[in-house]
N, C-alpha and C positions, 0 to 999 in steps of 0.2 A: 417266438412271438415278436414281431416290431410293435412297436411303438410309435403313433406320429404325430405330428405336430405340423403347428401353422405359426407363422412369423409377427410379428407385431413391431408395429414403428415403434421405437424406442428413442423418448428424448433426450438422453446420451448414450454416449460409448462409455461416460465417464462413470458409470456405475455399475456395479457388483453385489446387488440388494441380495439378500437370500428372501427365500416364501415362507418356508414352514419352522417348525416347531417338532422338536424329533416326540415327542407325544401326542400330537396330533397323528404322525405317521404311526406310532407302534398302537395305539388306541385305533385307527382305521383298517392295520393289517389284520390286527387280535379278531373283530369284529367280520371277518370274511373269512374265518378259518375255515368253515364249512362249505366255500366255492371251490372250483378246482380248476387249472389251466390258466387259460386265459381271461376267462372271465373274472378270475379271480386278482387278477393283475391288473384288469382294468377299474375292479371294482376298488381295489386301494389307491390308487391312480388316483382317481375320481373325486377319492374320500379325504383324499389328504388334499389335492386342490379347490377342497369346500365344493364339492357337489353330490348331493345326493341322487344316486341313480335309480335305488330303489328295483331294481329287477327290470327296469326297463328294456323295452327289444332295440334299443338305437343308442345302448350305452358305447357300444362301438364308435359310433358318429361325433359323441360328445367329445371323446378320449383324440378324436380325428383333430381337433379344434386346442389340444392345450399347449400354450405359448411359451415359449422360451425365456428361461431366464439366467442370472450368472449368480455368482457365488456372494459373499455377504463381504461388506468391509465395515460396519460401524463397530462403535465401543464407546462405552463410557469408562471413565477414571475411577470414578467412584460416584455414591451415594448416599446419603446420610440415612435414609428410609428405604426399601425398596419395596415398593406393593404391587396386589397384583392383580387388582380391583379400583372399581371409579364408579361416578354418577352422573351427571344431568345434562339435557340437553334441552334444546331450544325448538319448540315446533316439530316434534319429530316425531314421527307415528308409525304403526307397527304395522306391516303387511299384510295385504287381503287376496282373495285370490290364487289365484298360481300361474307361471310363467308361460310361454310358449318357448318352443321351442328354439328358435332364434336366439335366447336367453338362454339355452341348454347348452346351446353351441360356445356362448361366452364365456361361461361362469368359471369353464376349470380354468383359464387360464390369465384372469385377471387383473391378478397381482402380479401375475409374473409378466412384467413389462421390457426385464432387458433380455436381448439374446448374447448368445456365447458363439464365440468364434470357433471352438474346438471341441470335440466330439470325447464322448466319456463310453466308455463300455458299463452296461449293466448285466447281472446273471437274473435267471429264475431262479425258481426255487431248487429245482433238478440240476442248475449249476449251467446250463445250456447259456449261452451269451444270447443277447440279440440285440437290431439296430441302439446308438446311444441315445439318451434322450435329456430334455432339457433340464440341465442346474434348475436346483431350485424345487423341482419336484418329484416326488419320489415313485419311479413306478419298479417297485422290487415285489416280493415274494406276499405270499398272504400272509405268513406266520412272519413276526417279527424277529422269534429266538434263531431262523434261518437264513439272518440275512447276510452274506458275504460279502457284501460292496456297499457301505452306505454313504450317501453324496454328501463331499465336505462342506459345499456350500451351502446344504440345510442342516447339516451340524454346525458349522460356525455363526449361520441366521439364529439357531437356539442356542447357543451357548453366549451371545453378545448381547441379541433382542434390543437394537436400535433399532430394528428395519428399515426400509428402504427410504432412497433417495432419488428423485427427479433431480438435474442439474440447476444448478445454484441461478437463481432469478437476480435481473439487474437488481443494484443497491438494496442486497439483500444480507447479512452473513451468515459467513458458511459456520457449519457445526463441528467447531474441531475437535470435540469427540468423536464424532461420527467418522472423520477422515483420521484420527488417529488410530482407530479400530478398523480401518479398511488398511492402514499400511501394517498392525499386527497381527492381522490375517494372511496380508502378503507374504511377509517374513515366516510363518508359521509354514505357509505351503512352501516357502523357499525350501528352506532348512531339509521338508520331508526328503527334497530332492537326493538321490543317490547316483553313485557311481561319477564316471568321468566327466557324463552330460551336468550332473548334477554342479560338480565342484566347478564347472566352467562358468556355468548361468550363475554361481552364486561371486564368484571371480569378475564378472561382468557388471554384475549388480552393484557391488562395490565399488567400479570405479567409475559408474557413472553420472555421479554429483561432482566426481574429480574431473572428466571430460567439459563436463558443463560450466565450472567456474574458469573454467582454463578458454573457452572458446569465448565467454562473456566478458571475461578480464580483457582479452587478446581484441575482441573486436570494439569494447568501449575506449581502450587505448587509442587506435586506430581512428574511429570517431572523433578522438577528441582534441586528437592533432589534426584530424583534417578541420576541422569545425575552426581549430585556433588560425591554422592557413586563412581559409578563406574570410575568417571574419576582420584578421588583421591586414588584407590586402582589400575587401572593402571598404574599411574606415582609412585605410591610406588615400582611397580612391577620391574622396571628398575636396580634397588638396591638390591632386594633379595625377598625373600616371606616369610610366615607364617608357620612355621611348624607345628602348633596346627590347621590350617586351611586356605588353599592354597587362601578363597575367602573373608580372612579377607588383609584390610591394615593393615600399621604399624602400627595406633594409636589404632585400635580394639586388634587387636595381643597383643601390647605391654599395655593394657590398666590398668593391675594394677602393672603396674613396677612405681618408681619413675622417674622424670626426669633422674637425676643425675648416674641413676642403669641402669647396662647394660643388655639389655633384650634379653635372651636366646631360645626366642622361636621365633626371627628372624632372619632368616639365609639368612646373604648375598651371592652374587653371587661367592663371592672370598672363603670362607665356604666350596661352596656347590662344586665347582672344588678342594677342598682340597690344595689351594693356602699358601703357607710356607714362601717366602722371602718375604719384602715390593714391589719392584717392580712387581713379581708375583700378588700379592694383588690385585695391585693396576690396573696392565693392565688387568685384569679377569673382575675387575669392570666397568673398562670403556669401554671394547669389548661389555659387556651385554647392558651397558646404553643406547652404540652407537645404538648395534642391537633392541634393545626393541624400541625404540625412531623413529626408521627408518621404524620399519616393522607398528610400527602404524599409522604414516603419510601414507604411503605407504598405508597401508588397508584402511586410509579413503579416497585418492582418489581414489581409485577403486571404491567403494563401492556410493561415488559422478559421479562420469564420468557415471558407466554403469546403476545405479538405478535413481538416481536424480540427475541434472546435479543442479535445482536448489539449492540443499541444500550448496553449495560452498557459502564462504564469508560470512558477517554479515546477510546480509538480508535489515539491513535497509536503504540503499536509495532504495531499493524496493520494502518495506513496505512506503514507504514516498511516492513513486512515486504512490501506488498503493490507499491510501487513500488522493491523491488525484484525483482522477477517471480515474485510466489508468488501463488496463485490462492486466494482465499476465495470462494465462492460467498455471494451475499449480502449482504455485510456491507457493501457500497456501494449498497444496493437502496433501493426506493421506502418498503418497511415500516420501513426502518430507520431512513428520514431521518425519515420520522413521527414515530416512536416515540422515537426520540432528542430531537428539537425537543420534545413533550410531555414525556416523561421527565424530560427536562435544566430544563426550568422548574421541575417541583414537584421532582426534586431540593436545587436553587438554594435553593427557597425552603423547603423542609425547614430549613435551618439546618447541616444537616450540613457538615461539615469538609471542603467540595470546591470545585471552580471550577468556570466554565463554557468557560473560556478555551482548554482542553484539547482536548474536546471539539466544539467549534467548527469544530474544523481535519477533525474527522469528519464532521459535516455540508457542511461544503463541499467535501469530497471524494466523500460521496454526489451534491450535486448535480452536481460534475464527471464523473460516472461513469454519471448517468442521462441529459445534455442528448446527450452523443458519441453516443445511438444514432442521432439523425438523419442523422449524418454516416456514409456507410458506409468511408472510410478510418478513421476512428477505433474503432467498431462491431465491423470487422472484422478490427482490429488490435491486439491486446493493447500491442502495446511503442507504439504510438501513442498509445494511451488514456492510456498512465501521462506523457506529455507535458502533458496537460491538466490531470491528477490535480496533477502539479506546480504549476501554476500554480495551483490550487483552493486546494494546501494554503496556500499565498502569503496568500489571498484569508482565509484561513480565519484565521490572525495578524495581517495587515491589522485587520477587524473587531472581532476578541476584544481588541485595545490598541492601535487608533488607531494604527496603525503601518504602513505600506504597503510602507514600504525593509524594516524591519525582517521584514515580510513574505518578503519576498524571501530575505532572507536566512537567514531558518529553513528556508526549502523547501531555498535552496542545502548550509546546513550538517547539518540534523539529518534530513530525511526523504528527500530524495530519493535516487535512485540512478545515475537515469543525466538532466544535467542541461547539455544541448549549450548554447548561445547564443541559437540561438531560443528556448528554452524558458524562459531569462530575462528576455528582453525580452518575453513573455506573460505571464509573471510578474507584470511589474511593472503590465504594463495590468490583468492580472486584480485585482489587490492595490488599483489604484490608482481600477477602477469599483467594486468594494465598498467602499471607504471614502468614495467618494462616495455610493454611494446610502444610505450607512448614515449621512450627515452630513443628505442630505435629509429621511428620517425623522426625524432627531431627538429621539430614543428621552427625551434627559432634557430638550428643550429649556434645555440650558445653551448652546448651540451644539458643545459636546466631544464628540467621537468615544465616550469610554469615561469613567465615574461618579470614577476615581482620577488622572485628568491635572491636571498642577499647574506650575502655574511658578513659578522661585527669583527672587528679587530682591538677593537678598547671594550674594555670592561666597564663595567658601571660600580658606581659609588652609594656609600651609603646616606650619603645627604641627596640622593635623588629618590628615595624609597615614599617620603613623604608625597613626591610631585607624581610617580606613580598612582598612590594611589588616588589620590588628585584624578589623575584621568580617569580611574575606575567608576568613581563618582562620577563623573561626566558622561561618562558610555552608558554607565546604569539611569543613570537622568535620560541621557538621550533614546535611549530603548523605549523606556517605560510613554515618555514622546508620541515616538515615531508610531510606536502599537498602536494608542489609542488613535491618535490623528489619521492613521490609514487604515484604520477599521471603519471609520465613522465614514472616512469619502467611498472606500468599499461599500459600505452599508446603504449610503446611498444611490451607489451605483448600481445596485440590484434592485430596487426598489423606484428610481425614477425615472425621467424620459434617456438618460442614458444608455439604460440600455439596449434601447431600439439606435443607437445611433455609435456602434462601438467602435468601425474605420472611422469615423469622422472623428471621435476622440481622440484612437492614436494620434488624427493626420495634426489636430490642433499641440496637442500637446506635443508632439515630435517638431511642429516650427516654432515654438515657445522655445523650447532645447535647446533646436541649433540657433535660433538670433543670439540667448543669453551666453550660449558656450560659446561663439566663435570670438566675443566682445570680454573674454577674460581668458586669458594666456594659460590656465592651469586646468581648464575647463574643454577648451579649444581639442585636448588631446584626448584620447580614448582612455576611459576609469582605470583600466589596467596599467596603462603607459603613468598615468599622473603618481599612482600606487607606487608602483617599481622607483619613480624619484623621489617621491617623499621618504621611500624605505632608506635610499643609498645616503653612504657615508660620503662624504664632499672629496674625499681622499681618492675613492671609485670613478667618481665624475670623469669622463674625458669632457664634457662639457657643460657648464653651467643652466641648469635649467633654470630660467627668466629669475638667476639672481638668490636659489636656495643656495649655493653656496659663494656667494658675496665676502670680502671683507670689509667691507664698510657697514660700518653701525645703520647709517642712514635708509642704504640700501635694505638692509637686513631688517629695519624697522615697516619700512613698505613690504615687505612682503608677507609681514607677519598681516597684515590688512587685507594683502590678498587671500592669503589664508583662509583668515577668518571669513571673507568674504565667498570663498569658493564654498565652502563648509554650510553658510546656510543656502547660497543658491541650491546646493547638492539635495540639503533635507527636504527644501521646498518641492525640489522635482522628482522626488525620489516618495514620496509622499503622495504624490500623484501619478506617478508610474507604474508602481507595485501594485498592478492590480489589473492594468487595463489587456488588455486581449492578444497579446505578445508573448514568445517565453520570453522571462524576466527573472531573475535571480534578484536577488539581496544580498550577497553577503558582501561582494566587490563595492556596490554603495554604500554599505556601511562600514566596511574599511575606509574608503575614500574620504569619508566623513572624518572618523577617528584620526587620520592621517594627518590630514590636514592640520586638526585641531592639536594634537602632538607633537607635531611638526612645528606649531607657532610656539607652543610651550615651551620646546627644545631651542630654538631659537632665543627665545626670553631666557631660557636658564646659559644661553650661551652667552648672550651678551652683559649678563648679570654674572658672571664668573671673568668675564674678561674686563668690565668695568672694574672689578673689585677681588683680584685675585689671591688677596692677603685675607681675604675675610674666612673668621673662623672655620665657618662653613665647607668652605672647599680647601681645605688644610691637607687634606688627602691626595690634592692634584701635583701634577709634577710642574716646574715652572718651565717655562717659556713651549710648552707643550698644550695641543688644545686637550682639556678634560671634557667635557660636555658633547655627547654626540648628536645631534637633535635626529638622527636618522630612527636611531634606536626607540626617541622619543613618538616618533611617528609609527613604529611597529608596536610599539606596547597602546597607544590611544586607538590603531585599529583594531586591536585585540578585545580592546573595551567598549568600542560601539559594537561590534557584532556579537560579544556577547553578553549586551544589553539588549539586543533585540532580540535573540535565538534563543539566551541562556544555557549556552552552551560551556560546560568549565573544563573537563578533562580532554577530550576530545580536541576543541579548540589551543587548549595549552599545547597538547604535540602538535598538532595543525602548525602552530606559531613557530615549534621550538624544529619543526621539521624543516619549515620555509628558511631560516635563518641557520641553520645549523650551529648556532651558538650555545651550547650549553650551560654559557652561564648567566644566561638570559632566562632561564625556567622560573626561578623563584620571581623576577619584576612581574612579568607575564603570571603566573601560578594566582600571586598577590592583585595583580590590579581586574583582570578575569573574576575573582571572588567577591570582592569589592562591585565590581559590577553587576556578576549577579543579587547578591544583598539589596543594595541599593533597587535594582528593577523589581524585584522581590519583593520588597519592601512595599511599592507602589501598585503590584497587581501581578501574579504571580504566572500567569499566559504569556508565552511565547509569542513570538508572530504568527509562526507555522501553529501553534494552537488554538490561539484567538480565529485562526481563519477555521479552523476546524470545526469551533463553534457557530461562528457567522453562517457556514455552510449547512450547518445542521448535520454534518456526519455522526453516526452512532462510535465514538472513540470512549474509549476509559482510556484515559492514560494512568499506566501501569505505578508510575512517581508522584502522584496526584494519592494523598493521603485521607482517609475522612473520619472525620474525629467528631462525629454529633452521634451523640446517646440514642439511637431510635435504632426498636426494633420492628423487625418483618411486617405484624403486624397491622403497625401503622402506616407500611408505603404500598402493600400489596392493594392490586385489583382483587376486590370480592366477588364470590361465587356469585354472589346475586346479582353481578354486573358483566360475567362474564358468559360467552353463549359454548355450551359443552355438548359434546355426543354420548347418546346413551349406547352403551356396549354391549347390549342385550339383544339389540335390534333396533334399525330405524328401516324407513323406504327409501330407496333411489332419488326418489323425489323429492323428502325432504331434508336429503343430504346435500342435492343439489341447491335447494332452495338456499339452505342456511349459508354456502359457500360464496353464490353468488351475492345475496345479500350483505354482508357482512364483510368487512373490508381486516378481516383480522388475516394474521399470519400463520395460526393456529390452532388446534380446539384443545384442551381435554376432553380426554374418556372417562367414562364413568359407568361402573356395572347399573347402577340403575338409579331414577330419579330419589327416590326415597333417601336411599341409604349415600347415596356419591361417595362409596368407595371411589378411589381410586386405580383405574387400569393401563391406562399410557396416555398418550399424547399424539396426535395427527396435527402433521405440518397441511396446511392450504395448499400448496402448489402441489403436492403427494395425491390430495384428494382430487385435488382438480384433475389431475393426468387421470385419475383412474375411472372416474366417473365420464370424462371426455371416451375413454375407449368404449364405457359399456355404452353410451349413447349411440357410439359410430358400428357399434353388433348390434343396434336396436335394442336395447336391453328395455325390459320395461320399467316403466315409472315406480310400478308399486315393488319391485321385488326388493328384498331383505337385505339388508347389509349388515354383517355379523363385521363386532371387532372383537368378540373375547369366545371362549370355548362355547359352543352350544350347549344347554342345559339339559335339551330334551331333543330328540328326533324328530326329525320334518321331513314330511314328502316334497316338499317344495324346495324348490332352487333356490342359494343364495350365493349373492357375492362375499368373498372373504378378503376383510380391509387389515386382516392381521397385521400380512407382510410391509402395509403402510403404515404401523402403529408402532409409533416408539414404546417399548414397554419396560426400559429403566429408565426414564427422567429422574431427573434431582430434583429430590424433594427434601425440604426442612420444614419446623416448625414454625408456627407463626411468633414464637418467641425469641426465635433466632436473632442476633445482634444483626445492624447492618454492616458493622465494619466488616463481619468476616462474609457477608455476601459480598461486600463489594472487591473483596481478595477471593471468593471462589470465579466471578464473573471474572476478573482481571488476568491470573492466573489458569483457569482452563476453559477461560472463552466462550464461557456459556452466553447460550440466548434467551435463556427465559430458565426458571426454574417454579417448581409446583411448591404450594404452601398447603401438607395435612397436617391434620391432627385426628388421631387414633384411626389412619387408615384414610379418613374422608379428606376430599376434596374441600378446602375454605379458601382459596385464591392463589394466583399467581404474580412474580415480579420478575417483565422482563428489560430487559438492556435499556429501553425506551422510559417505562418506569423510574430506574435510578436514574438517567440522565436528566430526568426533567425532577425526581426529589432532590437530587446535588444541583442544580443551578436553582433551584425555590429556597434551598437552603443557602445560597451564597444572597437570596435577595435579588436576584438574576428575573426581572421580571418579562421577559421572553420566555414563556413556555412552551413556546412548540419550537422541539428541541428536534424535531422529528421533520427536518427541514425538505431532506428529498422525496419523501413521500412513503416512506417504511410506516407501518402502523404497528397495531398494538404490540403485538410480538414480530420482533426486528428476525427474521429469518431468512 
């Protein structure tokens, strides 16, 4: 006998739903014992993809029509309850009538929405083969005790009973059970594999996470030397050019001049207008700077607005939000990675008050997001993808500061979510080929990974431990600052005429920039370059930068003014930067900040030790030798502004102790980092990168975010009487339809019946919606039956079976249930919602959206719609 079938668009490749229930099949086969042949083949066919034939003369026709499907991947972890019953719905009536035929032709194949690439052999009952037929549905033998071949992917559909999945809808999250149970599936058919083929595909499967971190490490290196090239030869550009060679910078140009020697084959702007008086000079110079600095901001929000809206801003509260299972369409795509690498350079070299460091960790999370499509476990697995994403971001801190551990460590502390062993040890390989290939390039030919690495040659003393923490104080003040103040001009930039006018805001604030920067000497020069001398020791200097390393008191006292001075122009511009429609990083500004202010401290403690060299205090120093480094001063106060803003502590300390290679710099850093965070902690406990998470309205738990109020289940869950639910008995087409379109939820409960609301599963909206879409496009009719639990009684009538769309293990607990430990099963396995019975029934649910809007009502947080991008009740 063949077997045929007809094709069905399928909303992704990326799913492996199974249809049936291995009792549904062996109950349909038991039940046709008495057919014989063919018919009898058709008649379980038919029976197991919910349709009743009834001895019909066109059962053949119907069996012509049933649709392809593939094999199962969900799962769940666990369950505190598992039932297997539900109740009530909304508007939902039971069918009249009976179908026509056009509806006959639908029915068997439904559910089964996805098709399969590859062909399965099935037997009859006599053992005879014939053509394969579609996963997912079973056309074997009449008698079930004979069956020789039965399809793993409706054993795996019943032995998991997640069912199916349509592809994951923008700013939706994905079900990482559901994806963790389609990769235990995988493994499970791997493993079956035998022989030579077998060990080869399983040899292959193994190393292809290793492939991938190695190609993302390799090409974000790559990236991120070129990005330093071109960003450091356009902010030269501002000053003058190369006349040996228009596409070198000044350090290529000038590269075998002495410090000291003035180098003749770079021609400043004031040169090149044949500029004669000092004011002439001088106004020539700063018209270009203003112009060059202006037209670049400017070209990179064009180049953001009309190509990629996402490549604006850091990236990572959206990379944070994003591995932790929130879906942005886009925003890790191929236009983006473009448009950011451009962007991010004339940014850069605008002069504007941002870093590239930020940023960075975006771009290497775009490349980790576009190589996984080769791979179809990665491709085809959300919660596998964000595996690599991990490791990207590693790759992404690696590169931006020469830091590979510290790499690691950022993925593990600040972005990640869900972050097993493996995915550390990829980490560190992915971390550890980007900063080799970004050593090979060698972006500044110094041989240094990043333009600010430095090392200490004096040691510090224990009478500077106080003045450390001193700074820590200061960074953690300055954080707690800078969050609120740039949330609040954020907040109104979403909300006022601004943001109908976002080029016009770079163009204003890009010439505010360059007027202020050009008219202060510390400012004049790119964040990085200002960084790198505030870090060095005076001993390093081949040249004095405008007087940080002076011997004269006087001298030394002006500069501490400039300091200070460059410090708050920096917070002020930086304050207003961070935000506007550029990529833009933060950390480089808030070092610059730190530095500066360090930098003057270290200055005061130096002149304060050489005023008074006998004094108790510095008894420890050697004489006629300088004690006091104020270099070192200025690495430990950057350490303290960025992590008063980030709250970043381990991470950040190797970050520090990687840049300097000084080991015995860990404990000042370790100590003023702590003190930092405290202090910001102290004052409002959000991040930057999480404050915007909130502003934004992303659905994020952060995983270190604790909740300590007494309330159980309860009192935060939506009640049944508030929620609209399907009955499982039976409704129509029609007002399944109805309820769908109406109702802007994410998903229903099932429920065996109004009375009783047992409990039976869970249907996702976008599941209903695909499937109700197909029976409309077969002309299905309005009134026929939609079954989501076993039928009770026999029908001549046709119905659709929404089994294979019906989750049927959700997580359910009691309504007594603490909230602290929901909000560790949410955190920990990434649930979307969970069911609230008691003795079976249905009394409400709480999902993602629920707790984020009871934890900010419980902070007093009077914004409650938490539900910023437009996710509703259940965040799915």
């Amino acid at each position: 006998m063949t077997a045929y079938r007809t094709r069905s668009v399928s909303p992704s490749a990326a799913s492996t739903a199974p249809l049936l229930q291995r009792s549904s099949i062996d109950t349909a086969a038991e039940s046709l014992t008495d057919l014989e042949g063919d018919e009898a083949d058709m008649q379980a066919a038919a029976a197991a993809a919910g349709i009743r034939l009834s001895g019909r003369p066109d059962a053949a026709r119907l069996l012509n029509n049933v649709e392809e499907g593939v094999g199962s991947d969900p799962a769940s972890f666990s369950s505190f309850k598992r039932k297997t019953s539900s109740r009530r719905t909304s508007g939902m009536g039971t069918p009249t009538g009976s179908s026509s035929s056009s509806a006959q032709r639908f029915l068997g194949g439904l559910a089964a929405s996805w098709r399969s690439s590859s062909s399965r052999s099935s037997h009859t009952r006599d053992g005879s083969s014939f053509m394969p037929t579609s996963p997912g549905v079973y056309h074997g033998p009449s008698n079930a005790n004979k069956i020789d071949e039965y399809d793993p992917s409706s054993l795996e559909w019943a032995m998991e009973g997640t069912g199916r999945r349509v592809v994951y809808d923008d700013f939706t999250t994905i079900d990482w059970i559901h994806d963790f149970s389609k990769e235990r599936v995988r493994i499970r058919n791997l493993q079956n594999l035998r022989g030579v083929r077998g060990t080869l595909r399983k040899a292959y499967d193994a190393c292809q996470a290793w492939i991938l971190v190695f190609i993302v490490g390799a090409i974000t290196g790559w990236l991120a030397a070129y990005i330093d090239v071109a960003s450091e030869w356009a902010s030269d550009l501002k000053e003058g050019y190369c006349k040996e060679g228009f596409y070198l910078n000044r350090k290529f140009c000038c590269w075998h001049v002495e410090a000291n020697e003035e180098c003749t084959e770079w021609a400043t702007w004031s040169m090149t207008f044949n500029a004669q008086s000092g004011a002439a000079m001088w106004g020539a110079e700063y018209f270009m700077f203003t112009v060059f600095g202006t037209a670049f901001a400017l070209a990179s929000a064009v180049l953001v607005k009309v190509y990629a809206p996402y490549a604006a801003g850091s990236g990572i509260p959206e990379v944070k939000t994003i591995l932790g299972g929130f879906v942005i369409r886009k925003f890790l795509g191929g236009w983006t990675l473009l448009i950011k690498c451009i962007g991010l350079c004339l940014s850069v070299a605008s002069g504007l008050s941002l870093g590239k460091e930020g940023p960075l960790v975006h771009v290497a999370c775009c490349v980790g997001n576009i190589f996984p499509r080769i791979f179809d476990k990665y491709a085809k697995n959300e919660a596998k993808k964000r595996e690599i994403l991990s490791a990207s971001s590693a790759a992404g801190v690696s590169v931006a500061f020469g830091a590979p551990i510290g790499g690691v460590l950022f993925s593990l502390e600040e972005v990640s979510y869900y972050f097993p062993y493996k995915t550390m040890w990829r980490s560190f390989f992915c971390a550890m080929v980007a900063a080799i290939s970004l050593q090979l390039v060698n972006p500044f030919r110094t041989g240094k990974l990043v333009l600010f690495a430095v090392e200490y040659k004096r040691a510090w003393h224990g009478f500077e431990l106080p003045f450390f923490v001193l700074l820590g104080i200061l960074g953690g003040l300055y954080g707690s600052f800078f969050i609120r103040m740039n949330i609040r001009v954020a907040a109104y930039r979403k909300s006022s005429w601004l943001r109908h006018w976002v080029i016009a805001e770079v163009g204003v604030v890009a010439i505010l920039t360059a007027l202020l920067s050009f008219a202060h000497p510390f400012l004049r020069v790119s964040t990085v370059e200002l960084v790198a001398n505030l870090f060095k020791e005076c001993i390093d200097n081949e040249t004095d930068f405008y007087g940080l390393c002076s011997d004269h008191e006087n001298a030394l006292a002006s500069v501490v003014k400039y300091l200070f001075l460059a410090a708050g122009i920096k917070i002020f511009f930086t304050i207003f930067t961070f935000g506007i429609r550029v990529p833009a990083g933060i950390f480089i500004p808030s070092m610059a900040v730190g530095a500066c202010v360090g930098r003057a401290l270290g200055i005061g403690m130096q002149l304060w030790q050489m005023a008074y060299p006998n004094m108790w205090m510095f008894s420890s120093c050697k004489p006629h030798e300088q004690c006091v480094t104020p270099g070192t001063y200025a690495m430990v106060g950057a350490a303290a502004a960025l992590g008063g803003v980030t709250r970043m502590t381990v991470s950040l300390t190797v970050i520090m102790f990687e840049l300097t290679g000084a080991l015995t710099y860990i404990l000042p850093i370790m100590l003023t980092v702590m003190v930092s965070k405290w202090v910001g902690d102290a004052l409002g406990k959000a991040s930057i990168y999480d404050a915007l998470i909130e502003l934004n309205g992303y659905p994020f738990l952060d995983a270190k975010e604790e909740y300590t109020y007494s309330t159980t289940v309860g009192s935060v869950m939506t009640r049944v009487e508030d929620l609209e639910v399907i009955c499982g008995s039976g409704c129509t087409l029609e007002a399944l339809s109805e309820l769908v379109q109406t109702t802007g939820f994410k998903g229903y409960p099932v429920v065996a019946g109004l009375d009783g609301m047992v409990l039976v599963g869970y249907a996702g909206s976008a599941e209903l919606r695909y499937a109700i879409d197909q029976a409309h496009q077969n002309r299905c009719p309005p009134t026929t039956l939609c079954i989501f639990t076993d039928l009770q009684q026999d029908t001549e009538d046709p119905f659709l079976d929404f089994r294979p769309w019906t989750d049927q293990t959700p997580m359910t607990i009691s309504p007594k249930f603490p909230m602290e430990l929901v909000m560790e099963l949410f955190k920990k396995m990434g649930l979307r919602y969970v069911l609230v019975v008691q003795d079976g029934r249905l009394v409400g649910i709480v999902t993602k959206k629920d707790l984020l809007r009871h934890v900010s009502w419980k902070r007093g947080d009077e914004n409650e719609d938490v539900g910023g991008v437009g996710w509703n009740r259940v965040v799915g």
